[in-house]
Structure formats: C-alpha cells, structure tokens
GULUM-217185 format. One line per 3 residues: number of its first residue (from 1); their letters; for each residue z negated, x negated, y of C-alpha. Coordinates in Angstrom, 3 decimals. Example, Ala and Ser with C-alpha at 12.3 -4.5 7.8 and 13.67 -1.06 7.14 Angstrom:
! residues 2
1) as) -7.800,-12.300,-4.500  -7.140,-13.670,-1.060
This chain:
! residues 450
1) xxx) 20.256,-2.528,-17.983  16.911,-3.946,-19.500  14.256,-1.287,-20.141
4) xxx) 10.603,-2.235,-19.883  8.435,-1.218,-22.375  4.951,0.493,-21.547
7) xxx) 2.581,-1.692,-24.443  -0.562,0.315,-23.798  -1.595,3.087,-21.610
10) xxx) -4.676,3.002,-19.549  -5.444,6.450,-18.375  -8.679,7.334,-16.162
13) xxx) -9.674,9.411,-14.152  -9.364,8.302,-10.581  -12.005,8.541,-8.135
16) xxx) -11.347,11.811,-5.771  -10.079,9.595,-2.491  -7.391,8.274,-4.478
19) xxx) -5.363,10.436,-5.568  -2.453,10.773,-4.161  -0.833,14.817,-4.502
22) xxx) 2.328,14.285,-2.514  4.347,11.576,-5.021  5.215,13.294,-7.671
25) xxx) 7.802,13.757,-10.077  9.494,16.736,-8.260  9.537,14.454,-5.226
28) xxx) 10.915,11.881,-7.197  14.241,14.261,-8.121  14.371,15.348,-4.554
31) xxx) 14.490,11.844,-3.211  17.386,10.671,-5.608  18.999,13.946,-5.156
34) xxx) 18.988,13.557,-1.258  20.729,9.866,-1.843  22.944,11.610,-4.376
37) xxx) 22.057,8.794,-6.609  24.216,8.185,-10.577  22.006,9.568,-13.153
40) xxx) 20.556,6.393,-14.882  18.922,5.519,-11.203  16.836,8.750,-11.418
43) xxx) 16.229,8.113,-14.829  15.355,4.505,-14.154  13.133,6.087,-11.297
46) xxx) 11.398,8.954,-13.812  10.374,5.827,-16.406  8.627,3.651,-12.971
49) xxx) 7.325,7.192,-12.169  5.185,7.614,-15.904  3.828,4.185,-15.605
52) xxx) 2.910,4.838,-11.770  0.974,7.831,-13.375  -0.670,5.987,-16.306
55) xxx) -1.827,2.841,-14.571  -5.078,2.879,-13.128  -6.040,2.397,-9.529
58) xxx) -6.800,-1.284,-8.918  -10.405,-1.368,-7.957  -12.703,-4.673,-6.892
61) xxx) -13.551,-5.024,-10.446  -9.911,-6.369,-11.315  -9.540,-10.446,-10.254
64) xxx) -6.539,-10.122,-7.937  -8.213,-7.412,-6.178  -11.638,-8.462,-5.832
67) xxx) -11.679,-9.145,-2.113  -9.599,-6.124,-1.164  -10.564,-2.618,-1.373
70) xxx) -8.457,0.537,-1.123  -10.997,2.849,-0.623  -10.634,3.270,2.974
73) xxx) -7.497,3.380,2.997  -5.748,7.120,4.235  -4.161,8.009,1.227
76) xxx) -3.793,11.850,2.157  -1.849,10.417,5.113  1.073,8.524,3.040
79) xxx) 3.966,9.974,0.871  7.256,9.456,0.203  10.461,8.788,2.699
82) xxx) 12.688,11.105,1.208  14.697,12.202,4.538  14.813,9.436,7.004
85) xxx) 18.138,10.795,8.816  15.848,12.276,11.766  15.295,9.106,12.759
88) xxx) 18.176,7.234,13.412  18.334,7.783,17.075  15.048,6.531,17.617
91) xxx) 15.541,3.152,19.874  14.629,-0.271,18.776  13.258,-3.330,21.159
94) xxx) 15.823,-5.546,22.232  14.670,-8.613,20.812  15.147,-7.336,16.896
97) xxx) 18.767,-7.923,17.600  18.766,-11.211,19.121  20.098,-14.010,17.236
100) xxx) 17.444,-16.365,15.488  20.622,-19.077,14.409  22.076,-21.596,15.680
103) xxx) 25.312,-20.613,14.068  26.878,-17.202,14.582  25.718,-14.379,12.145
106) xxx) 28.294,-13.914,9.822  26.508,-10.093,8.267  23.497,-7.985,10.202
109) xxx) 22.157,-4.713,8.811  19.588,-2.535,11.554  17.551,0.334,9.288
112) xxx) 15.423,2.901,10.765  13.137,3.944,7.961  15.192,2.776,5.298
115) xxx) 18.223,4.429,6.545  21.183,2.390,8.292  21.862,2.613,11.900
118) xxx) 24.043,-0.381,11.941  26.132,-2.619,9.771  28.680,-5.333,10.196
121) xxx) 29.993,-8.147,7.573  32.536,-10.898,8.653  35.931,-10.583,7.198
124) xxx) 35.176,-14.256,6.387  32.508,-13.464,4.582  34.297,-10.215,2.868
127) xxx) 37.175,-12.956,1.740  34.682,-15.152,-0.064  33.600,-12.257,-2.026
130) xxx) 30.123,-12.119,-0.435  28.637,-8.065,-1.150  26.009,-7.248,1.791
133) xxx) 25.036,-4.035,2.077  22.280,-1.505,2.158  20.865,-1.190,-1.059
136) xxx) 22.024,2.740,-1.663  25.491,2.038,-0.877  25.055,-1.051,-3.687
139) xxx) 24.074,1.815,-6.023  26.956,3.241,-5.699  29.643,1.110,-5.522
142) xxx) 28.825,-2.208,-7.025  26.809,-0.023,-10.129  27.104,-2.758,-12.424
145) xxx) 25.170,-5.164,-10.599  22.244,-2.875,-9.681  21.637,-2.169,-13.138
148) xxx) 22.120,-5.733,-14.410  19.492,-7.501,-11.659  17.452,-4.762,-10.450
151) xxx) 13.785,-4.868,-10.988  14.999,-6.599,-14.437  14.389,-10.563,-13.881
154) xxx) 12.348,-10.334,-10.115  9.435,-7.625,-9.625  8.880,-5.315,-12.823
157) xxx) 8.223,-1.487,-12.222  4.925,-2.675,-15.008  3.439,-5.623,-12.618
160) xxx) 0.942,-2.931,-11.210  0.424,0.178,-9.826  2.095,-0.720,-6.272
163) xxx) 5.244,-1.975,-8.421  6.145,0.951,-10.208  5.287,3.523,-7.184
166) xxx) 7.820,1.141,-5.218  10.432,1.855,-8.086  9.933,5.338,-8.695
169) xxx) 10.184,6.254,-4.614  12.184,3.114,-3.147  14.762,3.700,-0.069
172) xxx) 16.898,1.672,1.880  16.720,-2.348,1.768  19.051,-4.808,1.794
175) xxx) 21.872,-5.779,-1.247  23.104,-9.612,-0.600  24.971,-11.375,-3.655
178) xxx) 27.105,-14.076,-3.143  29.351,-15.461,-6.192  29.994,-18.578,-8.289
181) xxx) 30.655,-21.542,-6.244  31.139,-19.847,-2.982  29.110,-21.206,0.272
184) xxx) 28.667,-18.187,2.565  29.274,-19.800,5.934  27.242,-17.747,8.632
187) xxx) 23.810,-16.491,7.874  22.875,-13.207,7.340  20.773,-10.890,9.242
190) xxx) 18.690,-7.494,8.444  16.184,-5.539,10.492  13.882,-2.714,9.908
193) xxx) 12.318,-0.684,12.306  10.186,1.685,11.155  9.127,5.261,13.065
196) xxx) 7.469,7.697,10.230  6.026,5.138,9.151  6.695,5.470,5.361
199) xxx) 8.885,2.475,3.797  10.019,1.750,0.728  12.393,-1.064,1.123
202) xxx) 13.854,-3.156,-1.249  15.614,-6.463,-0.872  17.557,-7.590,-4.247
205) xxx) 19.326,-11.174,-3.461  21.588,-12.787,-6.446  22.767,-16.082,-5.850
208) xxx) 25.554,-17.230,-8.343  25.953,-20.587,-10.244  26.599,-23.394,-7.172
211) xxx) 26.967,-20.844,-4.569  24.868,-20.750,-0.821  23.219,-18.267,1.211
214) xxx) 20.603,-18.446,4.340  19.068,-14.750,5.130  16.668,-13.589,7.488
217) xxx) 14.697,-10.129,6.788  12.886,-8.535,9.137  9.895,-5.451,9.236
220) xxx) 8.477,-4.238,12.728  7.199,-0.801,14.130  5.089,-0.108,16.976
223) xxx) 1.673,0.779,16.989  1.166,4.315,16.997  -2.149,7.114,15.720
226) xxx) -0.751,7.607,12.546  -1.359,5.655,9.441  1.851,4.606,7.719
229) xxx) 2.468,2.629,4.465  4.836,0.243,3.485  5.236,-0.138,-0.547
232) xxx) 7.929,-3.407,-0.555  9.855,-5.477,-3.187  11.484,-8.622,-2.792
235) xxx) 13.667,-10.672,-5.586  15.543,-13.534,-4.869  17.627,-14.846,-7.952
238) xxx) 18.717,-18.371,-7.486  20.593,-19.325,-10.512  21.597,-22.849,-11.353
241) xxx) 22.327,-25.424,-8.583  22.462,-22.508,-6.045  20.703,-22.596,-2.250
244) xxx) 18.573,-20.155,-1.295  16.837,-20.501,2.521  15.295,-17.080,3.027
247) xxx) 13.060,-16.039,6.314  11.171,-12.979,5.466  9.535,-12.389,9.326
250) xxx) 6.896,-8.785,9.354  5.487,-7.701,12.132  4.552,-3.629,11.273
253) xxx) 1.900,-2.268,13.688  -1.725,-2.374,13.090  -1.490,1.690,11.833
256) xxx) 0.551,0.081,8.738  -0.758,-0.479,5.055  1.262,-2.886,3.139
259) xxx) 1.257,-3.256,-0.713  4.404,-5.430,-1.318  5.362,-7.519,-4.488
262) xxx) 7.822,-10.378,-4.160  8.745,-12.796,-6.440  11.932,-15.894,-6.416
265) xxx) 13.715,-17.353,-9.480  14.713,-20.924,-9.320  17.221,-21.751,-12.338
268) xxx) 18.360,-25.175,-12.903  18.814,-27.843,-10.032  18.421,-24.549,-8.067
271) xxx) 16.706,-24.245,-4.471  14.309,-22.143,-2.461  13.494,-22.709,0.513
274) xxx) 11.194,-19.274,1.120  9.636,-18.729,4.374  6.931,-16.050,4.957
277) xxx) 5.584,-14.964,8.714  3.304,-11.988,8.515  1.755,-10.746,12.322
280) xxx) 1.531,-7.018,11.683  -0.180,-4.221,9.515  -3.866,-3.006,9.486
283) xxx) -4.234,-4.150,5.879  -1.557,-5.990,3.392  -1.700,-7.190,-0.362
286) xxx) 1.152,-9.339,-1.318  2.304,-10.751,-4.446  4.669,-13.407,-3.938
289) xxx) 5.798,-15.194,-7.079  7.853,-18.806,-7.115  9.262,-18.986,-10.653
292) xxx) 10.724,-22.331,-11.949  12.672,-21.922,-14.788  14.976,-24.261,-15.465
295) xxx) 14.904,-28.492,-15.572  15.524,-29.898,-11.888  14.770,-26.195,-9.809
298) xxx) 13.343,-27.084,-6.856  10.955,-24.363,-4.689  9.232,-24.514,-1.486
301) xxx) 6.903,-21.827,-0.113  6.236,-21.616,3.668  3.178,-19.501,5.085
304) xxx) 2.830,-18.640,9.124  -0.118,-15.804,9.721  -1.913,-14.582,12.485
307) xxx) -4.978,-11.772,12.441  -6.923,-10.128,14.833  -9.349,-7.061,15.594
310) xxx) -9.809,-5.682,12.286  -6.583,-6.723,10.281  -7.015,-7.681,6.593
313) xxx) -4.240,-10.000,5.181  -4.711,-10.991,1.089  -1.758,-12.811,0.097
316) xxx) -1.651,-13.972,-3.823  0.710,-16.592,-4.112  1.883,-18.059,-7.734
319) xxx) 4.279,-20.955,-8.399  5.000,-21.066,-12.403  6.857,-23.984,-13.672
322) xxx) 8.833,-22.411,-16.643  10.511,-25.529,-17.458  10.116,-29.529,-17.075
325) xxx) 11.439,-31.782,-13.952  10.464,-28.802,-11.518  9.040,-29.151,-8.022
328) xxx) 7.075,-26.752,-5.753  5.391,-27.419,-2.553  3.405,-24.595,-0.745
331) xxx) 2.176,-24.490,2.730  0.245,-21.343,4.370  -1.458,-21.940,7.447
334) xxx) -3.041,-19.235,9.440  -4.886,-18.567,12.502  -8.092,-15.696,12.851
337) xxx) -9.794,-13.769,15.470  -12.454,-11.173,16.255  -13.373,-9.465,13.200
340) xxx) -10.290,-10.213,11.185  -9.961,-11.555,7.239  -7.480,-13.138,5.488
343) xxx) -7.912,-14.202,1.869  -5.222,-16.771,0.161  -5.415,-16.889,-3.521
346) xxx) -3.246,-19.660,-5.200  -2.059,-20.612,-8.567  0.302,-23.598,-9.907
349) xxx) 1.018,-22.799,-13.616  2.385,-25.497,-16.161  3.352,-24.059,-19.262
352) xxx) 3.296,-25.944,-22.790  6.222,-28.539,-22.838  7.001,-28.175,-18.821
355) xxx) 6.387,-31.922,-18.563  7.047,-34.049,-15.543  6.299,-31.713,-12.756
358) xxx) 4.996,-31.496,-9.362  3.142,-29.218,-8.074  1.471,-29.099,-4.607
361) xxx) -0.466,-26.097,-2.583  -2.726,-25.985,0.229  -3.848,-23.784,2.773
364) xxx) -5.452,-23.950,5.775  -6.882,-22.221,8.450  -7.590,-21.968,12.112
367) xxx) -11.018,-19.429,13.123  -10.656,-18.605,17.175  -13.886,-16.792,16.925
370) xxx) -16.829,-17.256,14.532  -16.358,-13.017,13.835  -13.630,-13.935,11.700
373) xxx) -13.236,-14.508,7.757  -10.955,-16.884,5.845  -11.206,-17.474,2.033
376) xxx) -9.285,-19.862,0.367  -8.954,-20.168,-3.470  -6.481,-22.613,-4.550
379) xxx) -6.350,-23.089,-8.434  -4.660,-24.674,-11.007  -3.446,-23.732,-14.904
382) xxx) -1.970,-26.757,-16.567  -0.867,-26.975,-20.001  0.694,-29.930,-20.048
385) xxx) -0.177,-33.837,-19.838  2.779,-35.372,-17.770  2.421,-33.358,-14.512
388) xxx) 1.185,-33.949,-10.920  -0.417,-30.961,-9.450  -2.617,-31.156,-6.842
391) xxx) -3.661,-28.096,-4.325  -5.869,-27.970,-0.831  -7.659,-25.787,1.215
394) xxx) -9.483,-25.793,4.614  -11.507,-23.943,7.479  -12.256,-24.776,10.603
397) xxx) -12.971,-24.104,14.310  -11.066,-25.434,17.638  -12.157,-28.724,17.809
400) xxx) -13.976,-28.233,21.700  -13.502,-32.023,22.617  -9.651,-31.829,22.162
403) xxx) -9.927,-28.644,24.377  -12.454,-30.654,26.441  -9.949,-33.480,26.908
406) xxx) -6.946,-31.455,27.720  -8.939,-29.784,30.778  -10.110,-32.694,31.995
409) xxx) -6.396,-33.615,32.286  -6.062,-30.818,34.764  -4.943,-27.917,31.895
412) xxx) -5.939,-24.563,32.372  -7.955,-23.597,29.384  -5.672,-21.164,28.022
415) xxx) -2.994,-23.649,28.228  -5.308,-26.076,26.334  -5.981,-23.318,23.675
418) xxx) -2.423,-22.236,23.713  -1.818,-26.237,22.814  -4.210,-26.663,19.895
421) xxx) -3.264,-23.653,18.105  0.460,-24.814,18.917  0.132,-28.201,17.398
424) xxx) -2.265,-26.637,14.217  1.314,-24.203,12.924  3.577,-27.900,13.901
427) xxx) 3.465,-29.264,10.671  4.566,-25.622,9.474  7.067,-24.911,11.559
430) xxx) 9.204,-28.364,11.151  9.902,-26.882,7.576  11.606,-24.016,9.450
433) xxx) 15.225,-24.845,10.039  16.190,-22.530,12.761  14.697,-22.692,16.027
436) xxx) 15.306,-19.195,17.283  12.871,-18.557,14.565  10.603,-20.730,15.051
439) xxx) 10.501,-19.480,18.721  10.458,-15.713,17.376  7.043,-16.731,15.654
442) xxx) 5.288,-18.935,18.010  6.012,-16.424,21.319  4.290,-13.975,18.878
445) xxx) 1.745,-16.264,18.192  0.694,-16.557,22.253  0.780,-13.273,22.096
448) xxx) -2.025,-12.362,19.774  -4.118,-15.856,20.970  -5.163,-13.869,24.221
C-alpha cells in the first residue's frame, strides 16, 4: 500500500467557530473498531487523521476557496457516523429503486447512512469475476485490493483538509472492480439514503486492462431541521483501453453540507464518460478531477445543476492531460433561482511534452430570477505548442420573446417556461445515454422551476 508523505506542516490556530471537538482520534478507533476493521485500515485511518489535524482550515484567502466560505456553516452540529445500524429500518421513496436502464440491472446496493439495507449481484456478473460490494465488506475480503487502489492513485488523504477528514472517518460506499478483458453485461446500481444526516461515503471503481462497466450512484435525504454533512470521495480508475460510463445523480436535502473530492483516471486508449447531476444540499464544494494519463485516453465530463432559495453550489472542475493524443470535452450547464449561487471554476492543464491534445470546457448558465448569482471562470494552463484547447462560459436570462411566442401559440406560461428551460439542459442531456436518467433529472428539474 503507498504511504503519503506529509512534506510540511502548517499548524494555526483556528478561528473559535471552527473547530470541530467531536472528530477525534478516540472517535477514529471507535469507528474502525465498530466495523471491526484489519489493523493497517485503522492505521491507514490514524495517518489521514494527523494530517486532518495539521492542515489548516481553508479560508477565502486560499484560490479554490475564494468564493465559498465556511464560516456559517454549523460545525458544532456535524460529527462522525460511527453507528449507523439504528437506521436501517428507516423507509426510502419508491422512486430510488426504480430502474434508470434500459437493460436489466445486473448489481444494486440500497445504504442507509452508509450502512447496507440491500444487496444483490447477478450470478452472471459473479461468473465474470465482477466484485460489487459495499466498501467495508471489500475491506475485508478482497484486502489486497483496498490497499493497492485506495486513496493511492484517485483522491489523496493530503489534497486538503476535507480529503483527509473523509479518510480518517469514511463509512459505507460502494466497491465495483471488474477484471482484465471482461465486459460486465448489466449495469450497476447503488443508492444512498441518508437519515442522521452524517455521510462519509466512498466509491472506489477499478476498471481492468480492456474490460467495461456502466454505474449509476446515487445520494438523497429529505429535508429535515437538522444540519447534516456529507464529506464524499469518488475514484474511478480506468486503466488502458477500458470503458467507464459513470452517473453520479445527488439530490441531499437543503439541511445538507457537502465537501466531496472526486477525481477519474483515464490510462491509455481508455474512456470516461462521467456524468454529474447535483439538485440537493444547502451548500457543496466539489473537486472533481479528469486525469489523462496515457497516449489515446479519452474523457468526457457532463454537468446538470439546479439551485434555488439560498443553495450555494461551487464545483472546481480540472481536466489534466498527463500524456500526448488525449481528449477531454466538458459540459456543465445549470439553471438559478431566488437568491441562489453557483460558482464553476475550470482548468485544462497540458503538461511539458503532452503534445497533440484537445481540450474543450464551457459552461453555461440559465438565471430564472435576477436574485440569483452565477460565476463562471474557465481557464487554461498549457505547456505545450501542439495542442487545441479552447474553453467557454455564459450567463443569461429567459429570452421573454421565445416565452412571448410560445403563449401566443396558446401555451400556458408555465408550460412555455417549463419549455425553455427544457430545451436550455437538451444539448446536455443527449450526452446521457440512458433515458430513465435523463427522465430522473428533468422531472426533478420541473420540480424546482415552480
């Protein structure tokens, strides 16, 4: 298992309404005792937990952070998840189990609050040698896997505060690896509902040399008084001339904080098709990394959001190309109303002697009421002279004589609204392959328009 290294210590003294008494390393030993977890995962845990303690707070002084502050958020309200069992009877809407696929679901996994509820895996899938599984059950029985990919080539426990809080205290998430050569033949299915509101899930996916995979992930609670927080990783290893086509749909209630770090590895002639639909949360800071590293990798970043009332959404995308002859292509398209804000920050990287590539980002966004805030902040780091990299951004209003012209067609306004916004997320949604869910995010959609 790779060890990372902690080069220099930063240690302050954080303002009072940050600190957080309740993670600690005690509760770190209770939480892998309660999972009766191998000893190198608590000691993996006790190393995330010392850089968790010597990293500083990000403030609005630090770049990524600039247009998102923590300092309202309820920190004496959040801790960690370390016995979920009491809430496995809690019920779950219908629709979380409905099939978004054409084809039948060959794996599903329901979690309440990181602990399974339900599991099933085709004996198909079993026969092809396809491992899908909560991710403490991977711990245990597929050992030398977890310690081999985990939080080694995807998210780091040193990428920031968020990242090694999420290693020290993780629980429950979703295990999928799929061998060499083999092409999993149903899609695969996980769903977390969350009640307590505190969430530390992480999803680890390892795609083989020439092997296939499409998965769907799923986050939703309902709205409820108390403030919860979700601290989430994400890795998707695609290694060489293996398919990736991964739905990642949230939808936590507006009493949720999010803090998640994601990030996808692309090796050579490998694919990722990587779609994103965030709905939910009071506030969320993602990191969601597309690395490119070897000749021919191909990536392609989807975006759907929607905010209202009050919701902040600050989504940091980054698409490195680690090696010539790669392609990305990111679209995030979003819609805004009443006092909502959203902020997109985007970066294409080239390094020296990653030649030939083309990059392409753009973002764009929809404002239902002039309340609302967008900013958009594509960018680009190129260092190299054979490329084509080029990035977009824009913000504007309902344009009032489409509306105009719809109504005086005999459409209702809120039809005609329902329309516009409809045909502003088409372009988006075509790059989704599966219309249950596309439907699953445009019925949400209507949903927060009125």
């Amino acid at each position: 298992m790779s060890n990372y290294v902690i080069t220099q210590l930063q240690i302050t003294q954080l303002p009072n309404y940050i600190i957080m008494n309740t993670f600690t390393k005690e509760a770190v030993k209770e939480l892998s005792a309660s999972l009766n977890e191998p000893e190198w995962m608590l000691e993996f845990r006790l190393r995330a937990f010392v850089v968790y303690e010597n990293t500083p707070m990000p403030t609005t002084k630090d770049e990524a952070w600039r247009r998102t502050n923590l300092r309202f958020m309820p920190w004496d309200e959040f801790g960690p998840s370390i016995n979920g069992d009491a809430a496995v009877d809690a019920e779950v809407p219908s629709f979380l189990g409905e099939q978004l696929t054409e084809d039948e679901v060959g794996g599903s996994l329901l979690q309440i609050d990181g602990v399974t509820k339900q599991y099933e895996l085709s004996d198909e899938l079993r026969e092809q040698g396809v491992i899908f599984c909560d991710m403490s059950t991977a711990v245990t029985e597929y050992p030398d896997l977890i310690q081999k990919y985990f939080m080694t080539e995807g998210v780091r426990p040193d990428e920031g505060k968020f990242a090694a809080l999420h290693a020290a205290f993780w629980r429950g998430g979703t295990f999928l690896y799929v061998p060499r050569n083999v092409q999993a033949n149903a899609p695969l299915h996980t769903v977390l509902w969350s009640v307590n509101g505190k969430t530390f899930t992480h999803t680890l996916v390892v795609l083989e040399e020439g092997s296939e995979a499409v998965f769907m992930d799923e986050y939703a609670s309902a709205d409820n008084d108390k403030s919860g927080l979700h601290n989430g990783a994400v890795e998707l290893l695609v290694q060489d001339n293996a398919s990736l086509i991964y739905a990642g749909l949230q939808d936590f209630g507006t009493n949720v904080w999010q803090l998640n770090h994601e990030r996808g590895r692309v090796g050579r002639y490998g694919r990722l098709d990587w779609v994103t639909s965030m709905m939910g949360t009071r506030l969320t800071k993602a990191f969601q990394t597309l690395d490119l590293d070897g000749p021919g990798g191909w990536g392609r970043m989807s975006g759907i959001f929607f905010t209202n009332g009050r919701q902040h959404l600050d989504l940091d995308t980054q698409q490195n190309h680690n090696a010539p002859d790669t392609t990305s292509d990111l679209l995030y398209k979003g819609a805004l109303r009443e006092k909502s804000r959203t902020v997109w920050q985007g970066m294409i990287k080239a390094l020296p002697g990653s030649q030939r590539i083309d990059g392409f980002q753009a973002n764009r966004n929809l404002m239902l009421d002039k309340t609302a805030r967008a900013d958009s902040i594509p960018g680009l780091e190129i260092e190299a002279d054979d490329v084509i990299c080029t990035h977009a951004s824009a913000i504007g209003q309902l344009d009032p004589e489409e509306i105009f012209y719809l109504m005086s067609r005999g459409i209702p306004r809120e039809t005609a609204v329902e329309m516009s916004v409809q045909g502003f997320f088409d372009p988006l949604m075509r790059r989704i392959p599966f219309e249950g869910v596309r439907n699953r995010i445009f019925d949400r959609i209507v949903e927060k328009i009125y």
